[in-house]
PAGU-158506 format. One record per residue: residue number from 1; residue in three letters; x, y, z of N, C-alpha, C in turn. Coordinates in nm, 3 decimals. Layout:
+-----+-----+---------+---------+---------+---------+---------+---------+---------+---------+---------+
|   i |  aa |     n_u |     n_v |     n_w |    ca_u |    ca_v |    ca_w |     c_u |     c_v |     c_w |
+-----+-----+---------+---------+---------+---------+---------+---------+---------+---------+---------+
| NUM | ala |       X |       Y |       Z |       X |       Y |       Z |       X |       Y |       Z |
...
+-----+-----+---------+---------+---------+---------+---------+---------+---------+---------+---------+
//
This chain:
+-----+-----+---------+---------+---------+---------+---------+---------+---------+---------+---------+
|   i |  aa |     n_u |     n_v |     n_w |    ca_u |    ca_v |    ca_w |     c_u |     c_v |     c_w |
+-----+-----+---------+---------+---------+---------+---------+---------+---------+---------+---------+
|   1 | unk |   0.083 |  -0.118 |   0.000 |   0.000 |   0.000 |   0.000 |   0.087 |   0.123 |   0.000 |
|   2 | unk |   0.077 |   0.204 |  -0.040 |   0.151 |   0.345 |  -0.101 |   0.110 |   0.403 |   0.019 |
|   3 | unk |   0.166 |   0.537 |   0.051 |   0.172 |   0.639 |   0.168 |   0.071 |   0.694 |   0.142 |
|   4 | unk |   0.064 |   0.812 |   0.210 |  -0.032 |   0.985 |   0.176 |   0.057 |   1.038 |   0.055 |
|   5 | unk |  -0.072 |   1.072 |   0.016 |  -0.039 |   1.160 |  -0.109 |  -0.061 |   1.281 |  -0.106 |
|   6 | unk |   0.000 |   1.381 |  -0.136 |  -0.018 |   1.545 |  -0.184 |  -0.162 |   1.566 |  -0.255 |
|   7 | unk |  -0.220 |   1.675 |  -0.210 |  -0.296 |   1.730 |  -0.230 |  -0.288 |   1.755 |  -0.420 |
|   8 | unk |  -0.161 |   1.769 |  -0.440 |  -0.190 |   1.792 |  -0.617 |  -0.159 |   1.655 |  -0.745 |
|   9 | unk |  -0.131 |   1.562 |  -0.653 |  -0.118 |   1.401 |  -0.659 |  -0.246 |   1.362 |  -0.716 |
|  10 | unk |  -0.354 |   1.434 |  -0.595 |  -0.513 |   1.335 |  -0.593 |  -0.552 |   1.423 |  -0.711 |
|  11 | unk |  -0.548 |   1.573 |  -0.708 |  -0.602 |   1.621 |  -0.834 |  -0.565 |   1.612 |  -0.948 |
|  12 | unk |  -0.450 |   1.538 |  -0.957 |  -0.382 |   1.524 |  -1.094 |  -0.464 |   1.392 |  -1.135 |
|  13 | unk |  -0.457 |   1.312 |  -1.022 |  -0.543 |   1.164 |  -1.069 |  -0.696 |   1.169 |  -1.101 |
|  14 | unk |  -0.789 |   1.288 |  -1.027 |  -0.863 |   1.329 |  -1.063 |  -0.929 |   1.402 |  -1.239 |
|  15 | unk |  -0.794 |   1.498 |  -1.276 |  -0.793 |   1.496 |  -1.386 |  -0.815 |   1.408 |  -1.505 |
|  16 | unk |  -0.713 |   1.273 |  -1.485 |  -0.668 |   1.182 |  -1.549 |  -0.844 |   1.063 |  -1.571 |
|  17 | unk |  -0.880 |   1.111 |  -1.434 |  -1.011 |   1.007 |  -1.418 |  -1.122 |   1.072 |  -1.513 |
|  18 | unk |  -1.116 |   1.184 |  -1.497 |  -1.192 |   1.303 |  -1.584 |  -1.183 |   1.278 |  -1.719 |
|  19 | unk |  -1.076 |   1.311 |  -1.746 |  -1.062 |   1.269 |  -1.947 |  -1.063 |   1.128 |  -1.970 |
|  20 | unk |  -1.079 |   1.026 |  -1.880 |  -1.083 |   0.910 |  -1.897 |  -1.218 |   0.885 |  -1.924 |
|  21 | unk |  -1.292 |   0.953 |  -1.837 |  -1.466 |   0.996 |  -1.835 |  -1.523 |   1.002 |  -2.013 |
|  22 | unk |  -1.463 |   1.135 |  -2.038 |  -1.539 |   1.154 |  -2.133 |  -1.447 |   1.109 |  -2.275 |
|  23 | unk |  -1.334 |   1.015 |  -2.261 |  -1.246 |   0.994 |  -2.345 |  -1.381 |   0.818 |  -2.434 |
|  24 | unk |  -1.401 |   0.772 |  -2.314 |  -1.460 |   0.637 |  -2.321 |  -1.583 |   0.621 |  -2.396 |
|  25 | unk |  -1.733 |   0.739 |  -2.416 |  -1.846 |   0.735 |  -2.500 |  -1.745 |   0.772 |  -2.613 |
|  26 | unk |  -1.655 |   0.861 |  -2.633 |  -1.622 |   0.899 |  -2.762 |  -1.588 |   0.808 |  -2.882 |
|  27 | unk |  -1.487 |   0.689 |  -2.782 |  -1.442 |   0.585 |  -2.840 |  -1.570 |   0.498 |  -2.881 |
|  28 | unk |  -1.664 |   0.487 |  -2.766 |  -1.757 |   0.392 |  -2.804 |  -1.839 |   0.443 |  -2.920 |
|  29 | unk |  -1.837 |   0.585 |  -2.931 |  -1.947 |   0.599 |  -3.066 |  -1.899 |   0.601 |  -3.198 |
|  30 | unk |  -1.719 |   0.595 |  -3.191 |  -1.670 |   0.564 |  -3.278 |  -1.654 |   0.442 |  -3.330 |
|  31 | unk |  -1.662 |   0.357 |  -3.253 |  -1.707 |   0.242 |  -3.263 |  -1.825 |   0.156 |  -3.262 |
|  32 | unk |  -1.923 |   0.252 |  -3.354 |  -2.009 |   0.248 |  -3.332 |  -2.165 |   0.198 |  -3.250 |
|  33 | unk |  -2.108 |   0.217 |  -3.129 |  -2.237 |   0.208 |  -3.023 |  -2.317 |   0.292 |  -3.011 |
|  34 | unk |  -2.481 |   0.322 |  -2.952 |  -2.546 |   0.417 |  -2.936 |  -2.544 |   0.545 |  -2.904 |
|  35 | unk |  -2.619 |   0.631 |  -2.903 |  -2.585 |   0.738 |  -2.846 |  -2.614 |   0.726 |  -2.687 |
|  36 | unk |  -2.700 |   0.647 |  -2.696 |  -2.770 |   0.607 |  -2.583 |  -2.687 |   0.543 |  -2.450 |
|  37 | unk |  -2.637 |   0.415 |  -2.521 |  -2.523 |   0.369 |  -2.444 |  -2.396 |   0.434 |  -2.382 |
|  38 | unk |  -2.384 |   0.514 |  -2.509 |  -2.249 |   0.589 |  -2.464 |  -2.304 |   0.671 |  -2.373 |
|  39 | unk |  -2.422 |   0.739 |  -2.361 |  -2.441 |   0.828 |  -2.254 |  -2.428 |   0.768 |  -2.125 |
|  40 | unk |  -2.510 |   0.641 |  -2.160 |  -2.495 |   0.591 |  -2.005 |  -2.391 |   0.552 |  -1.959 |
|  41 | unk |  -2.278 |   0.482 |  -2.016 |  -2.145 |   0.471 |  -2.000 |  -2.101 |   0.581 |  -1.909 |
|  42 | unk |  -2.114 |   0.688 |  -1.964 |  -2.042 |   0.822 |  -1.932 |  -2.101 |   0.882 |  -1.831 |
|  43 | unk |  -2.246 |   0.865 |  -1.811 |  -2.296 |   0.924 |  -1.642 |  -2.252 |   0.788 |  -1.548 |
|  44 | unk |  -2.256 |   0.678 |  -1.572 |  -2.147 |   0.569 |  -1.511 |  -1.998 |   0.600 |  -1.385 |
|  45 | unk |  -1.965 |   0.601 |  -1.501 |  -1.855 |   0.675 |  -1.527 |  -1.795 |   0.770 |  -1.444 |
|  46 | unk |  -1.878 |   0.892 |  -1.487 |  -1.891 |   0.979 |  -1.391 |  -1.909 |   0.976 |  -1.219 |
|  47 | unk |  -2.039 |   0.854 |  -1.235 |  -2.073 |   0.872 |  -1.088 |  -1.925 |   0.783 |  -0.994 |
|  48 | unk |  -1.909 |   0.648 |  -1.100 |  -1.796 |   0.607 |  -1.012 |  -1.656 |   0.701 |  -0.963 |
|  49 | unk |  -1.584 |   0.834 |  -1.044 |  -1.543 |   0.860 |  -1.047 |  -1.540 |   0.995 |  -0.894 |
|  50 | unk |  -1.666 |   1.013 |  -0.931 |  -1.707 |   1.151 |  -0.825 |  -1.701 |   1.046 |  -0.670 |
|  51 | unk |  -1.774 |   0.955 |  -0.675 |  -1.770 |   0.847 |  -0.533 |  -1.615 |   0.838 |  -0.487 |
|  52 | unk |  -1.567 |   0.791 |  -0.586 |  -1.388 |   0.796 |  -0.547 |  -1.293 |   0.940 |  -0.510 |
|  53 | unk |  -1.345 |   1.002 |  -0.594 |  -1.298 |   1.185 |  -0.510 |  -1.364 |   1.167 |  -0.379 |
|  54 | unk |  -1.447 |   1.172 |  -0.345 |  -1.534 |   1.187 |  -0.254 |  -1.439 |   1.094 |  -0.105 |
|  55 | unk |  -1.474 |   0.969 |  -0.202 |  -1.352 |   0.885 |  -0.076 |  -1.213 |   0.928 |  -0.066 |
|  56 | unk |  -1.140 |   0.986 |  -0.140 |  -1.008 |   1.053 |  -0.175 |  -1.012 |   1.134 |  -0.072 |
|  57 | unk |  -1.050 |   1.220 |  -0.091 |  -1.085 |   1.358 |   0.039 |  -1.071 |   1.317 |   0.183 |
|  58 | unk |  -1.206 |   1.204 |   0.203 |  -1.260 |   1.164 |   0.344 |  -1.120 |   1.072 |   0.381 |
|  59 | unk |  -1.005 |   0.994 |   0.300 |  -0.887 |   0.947 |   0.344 |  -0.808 |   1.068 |   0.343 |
|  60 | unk |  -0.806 |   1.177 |   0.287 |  -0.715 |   1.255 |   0.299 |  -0.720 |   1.322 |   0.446 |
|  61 | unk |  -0.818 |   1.354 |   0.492 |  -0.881 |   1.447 |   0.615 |  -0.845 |   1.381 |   0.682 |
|  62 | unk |  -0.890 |   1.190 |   0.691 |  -0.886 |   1.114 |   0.798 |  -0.682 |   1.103 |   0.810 |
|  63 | unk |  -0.607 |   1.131 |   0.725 |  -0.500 |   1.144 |   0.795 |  -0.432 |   1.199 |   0.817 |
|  64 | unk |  -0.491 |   1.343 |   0.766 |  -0.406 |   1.454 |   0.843 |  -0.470 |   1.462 |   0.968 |
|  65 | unk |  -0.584 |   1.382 |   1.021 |  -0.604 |   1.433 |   1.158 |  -0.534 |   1.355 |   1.261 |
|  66 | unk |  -0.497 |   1.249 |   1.194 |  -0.420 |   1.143 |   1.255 |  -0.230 |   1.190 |   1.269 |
|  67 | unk |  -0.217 |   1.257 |   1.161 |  -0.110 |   1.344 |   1.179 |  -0.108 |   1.442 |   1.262 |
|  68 | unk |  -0.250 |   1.491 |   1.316 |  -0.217 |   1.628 |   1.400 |  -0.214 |   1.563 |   1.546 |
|  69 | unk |  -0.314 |   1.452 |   1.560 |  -0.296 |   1.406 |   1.687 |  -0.180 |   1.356 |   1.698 |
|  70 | unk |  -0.100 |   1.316 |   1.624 |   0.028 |   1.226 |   1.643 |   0.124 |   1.339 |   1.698 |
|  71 | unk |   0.117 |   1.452 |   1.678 |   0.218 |   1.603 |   1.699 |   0.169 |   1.598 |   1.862 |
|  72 | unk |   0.038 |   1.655 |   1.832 |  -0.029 |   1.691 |   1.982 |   0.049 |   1.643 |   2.114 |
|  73 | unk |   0.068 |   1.687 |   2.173 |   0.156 |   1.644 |   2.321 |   0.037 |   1.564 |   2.422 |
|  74 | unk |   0.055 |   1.484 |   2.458 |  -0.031 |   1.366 |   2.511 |  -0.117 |   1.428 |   2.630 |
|  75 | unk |  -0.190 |   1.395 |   2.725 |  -0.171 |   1.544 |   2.842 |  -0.232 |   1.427 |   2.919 |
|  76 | unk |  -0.265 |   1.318 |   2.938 |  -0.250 |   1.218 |   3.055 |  -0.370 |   1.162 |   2.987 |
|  77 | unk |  -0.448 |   1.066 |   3.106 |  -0.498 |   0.998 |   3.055 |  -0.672 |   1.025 |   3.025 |
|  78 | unk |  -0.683 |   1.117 |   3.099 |  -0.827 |   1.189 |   3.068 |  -0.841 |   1.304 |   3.011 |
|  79 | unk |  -0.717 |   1.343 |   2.924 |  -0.747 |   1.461 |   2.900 |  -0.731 |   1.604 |   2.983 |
|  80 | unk |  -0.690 |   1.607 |   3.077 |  -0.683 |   1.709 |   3.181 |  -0.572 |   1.815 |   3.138 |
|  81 | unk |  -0.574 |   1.927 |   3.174 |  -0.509 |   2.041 |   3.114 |  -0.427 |   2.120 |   3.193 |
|  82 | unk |  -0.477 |   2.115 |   3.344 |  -0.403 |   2.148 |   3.426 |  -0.429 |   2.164 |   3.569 |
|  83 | unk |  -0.373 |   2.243 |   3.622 |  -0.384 |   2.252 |   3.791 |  -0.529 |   2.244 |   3.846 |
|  84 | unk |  -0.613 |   2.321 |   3.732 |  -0.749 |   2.355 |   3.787 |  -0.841 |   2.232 |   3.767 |
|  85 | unk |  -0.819 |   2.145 |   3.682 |  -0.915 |   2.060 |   3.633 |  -0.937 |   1.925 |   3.754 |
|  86 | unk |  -0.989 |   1.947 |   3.843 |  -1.005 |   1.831 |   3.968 |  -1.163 |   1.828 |   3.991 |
|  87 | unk |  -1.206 |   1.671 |   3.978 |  -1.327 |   1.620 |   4.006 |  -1.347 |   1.656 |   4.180 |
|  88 | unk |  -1.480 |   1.704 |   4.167 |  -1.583 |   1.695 |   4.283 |  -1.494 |   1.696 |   4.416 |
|  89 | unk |  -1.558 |   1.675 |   4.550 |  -1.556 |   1.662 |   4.664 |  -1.423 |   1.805 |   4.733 |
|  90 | unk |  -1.464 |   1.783 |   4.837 |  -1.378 |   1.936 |   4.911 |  -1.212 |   1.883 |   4.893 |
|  91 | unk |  -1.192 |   2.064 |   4.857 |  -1.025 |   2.075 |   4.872 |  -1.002 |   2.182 |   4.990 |
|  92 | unk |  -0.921 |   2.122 |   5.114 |  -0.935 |   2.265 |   5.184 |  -0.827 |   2.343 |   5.139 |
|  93 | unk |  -0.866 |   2.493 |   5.126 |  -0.775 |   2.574 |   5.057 |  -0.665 |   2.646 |   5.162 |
|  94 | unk |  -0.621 |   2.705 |   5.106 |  -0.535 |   2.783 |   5.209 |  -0.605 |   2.853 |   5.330 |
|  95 | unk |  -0.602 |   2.978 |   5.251 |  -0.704 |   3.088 |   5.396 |  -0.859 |   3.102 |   5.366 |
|  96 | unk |  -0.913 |   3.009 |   5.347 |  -1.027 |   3.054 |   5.279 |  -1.096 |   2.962 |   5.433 |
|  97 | unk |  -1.194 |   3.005 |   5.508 |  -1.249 |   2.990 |   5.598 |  -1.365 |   2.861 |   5.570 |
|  98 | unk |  -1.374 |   2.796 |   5.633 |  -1.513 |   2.697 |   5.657 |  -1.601 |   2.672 |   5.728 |
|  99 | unk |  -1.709 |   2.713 |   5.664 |  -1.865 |   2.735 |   5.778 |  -1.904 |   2.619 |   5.795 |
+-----+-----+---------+---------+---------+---------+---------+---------+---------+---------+---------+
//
């Protein structure tokens, strides 16, 4: 399986999927198939092509977020941020009086 790819990687393959799109009724009507067929070929075509951008993207996102958490500095095991963040029940404080 190949790495992450660049952002102008997927659109280049995008391109390529594109003229592949409308490269395919052309051939077919030159070869003489319908007009009909070839259309449908080509909204085909199309739709498989747009589904795969679509998934292209949703892997692209899914690993740069996996890249940002991987940076992120860990901060324990619940998430806690700092001095202030303490569950429930009394802390007695310094000078602070108790009724």
């Amino acid at each position: 399986m190949s790495g992450p790819h660049s952002s102008s990687e997927v659109t280049h393959l995008v391109r390529w999927a594109v003229f592949s799109c409308s490269l395919v009724p052309v051939v077919l009507l030159g070869f003489g198939s319908s007009l009909a067929g070839a259309a449908g070929t080509a909204l085909g075509l199309a739709a498989v092509t747009g589904v795969c951008r679509v998934l292209l993207r949703h892997s692209e996102h899914g690993a740069a977020r996996l890249v940002a958490e991987e940076r992120a500095p860990h901060r324990g095991r619940h998430q806690r941020t700092g001095t202030g963040a303490h569950r429930g029940g009394r802390r007695g404080g310094g000078n602070t009086p108790v009724a």
